[in-house]
Structure formats: C-alpha cells, structure tokens
Phi, psi and omega in degrees: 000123187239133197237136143252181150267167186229115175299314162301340162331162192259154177275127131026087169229115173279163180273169192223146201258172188278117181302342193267349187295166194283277217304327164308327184270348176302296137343271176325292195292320169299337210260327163320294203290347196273330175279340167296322223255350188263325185303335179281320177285335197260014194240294209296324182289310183304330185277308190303318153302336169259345171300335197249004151306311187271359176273097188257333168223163162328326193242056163255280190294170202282156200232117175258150186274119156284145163278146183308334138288352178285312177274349188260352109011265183308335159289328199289326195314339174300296154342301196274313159317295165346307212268338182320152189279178166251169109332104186281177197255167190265117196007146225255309202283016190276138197240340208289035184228353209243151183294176174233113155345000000 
C-alpha cells in the first residue's frame, strides 16, 4: 500500500483537552499515579543495585543450609566441569597459521 501526500489536505488540528474538564483531572490523576508507582520502581531497583554493589567477596553473601546431598551432588557437578575437555593450545614455535613470502 502506497500513500502520498497531499498538498490540498486539510491542516491538523489536535484536539486540547480544557484544563478545568472532569477528563483532564482524570487524565492528571492517571498521569499522577504511573509517576509515583515508576519512582517507587526505580528507588527499589537502585536500593537493590546497590545493596548486591557492596557485596564486594563471597563470604558477604548470605548462606544456606544445604541438605548434605544437595551439596555433595553440586561438588561432584563441579568436579566433572573442572575436568571437560579443552582444546589444547597451540605449540608456542607453530609458524602454519602465519604467512608465507
């Protein structure tokens, strides 16, 4: 769908709403409530950034009781990530990747 303009269009006009109408103040009080409820988010999220900000090491954070198998369960998962293979790298004198004259 291809649109043009029209030089002959009727102009524009938006409508304004009257500051003293019942819908304005409607308006105002929704427009009100959505900036408290974002200032209320955004001071939770900022105390919250900053709280896991001052957690500077590990044993700052809070500490849970594991059942004993739940933790020896998570050492071996560790154990077997420790152990995955790698690529090994390659030979420090190796020239086949570098160009040739």
């Amino acid at each position: 769908m291809y649109m043009q303009l029209s030089a002959l269009a009727p102009v524009y006009v938006p409508v304004i709403v009257a500051a003293d109408s019942a819908e304005a103040h409607i308006i105002d009080d929704i427009a009100s409530e959505v900036h408290d409820m974002i200032a209320e988010y955004d001071s939770e999220m900022l105390s919250e950034a900053e709280q896991a900000a001052s957690l500077e090491h590990d044993e700052d954070l809070p500490e849970y009781d594991l059942p004993a198998a739940v933790g020896a369960a998570l050492d071996k998962e560790q154990q077997l990530r420790d152990a995955l293979h790698a690529p090994p790298s390659p030979p420090k004198g190796d020239t086949s990747g570098r160009r040739r004259h």
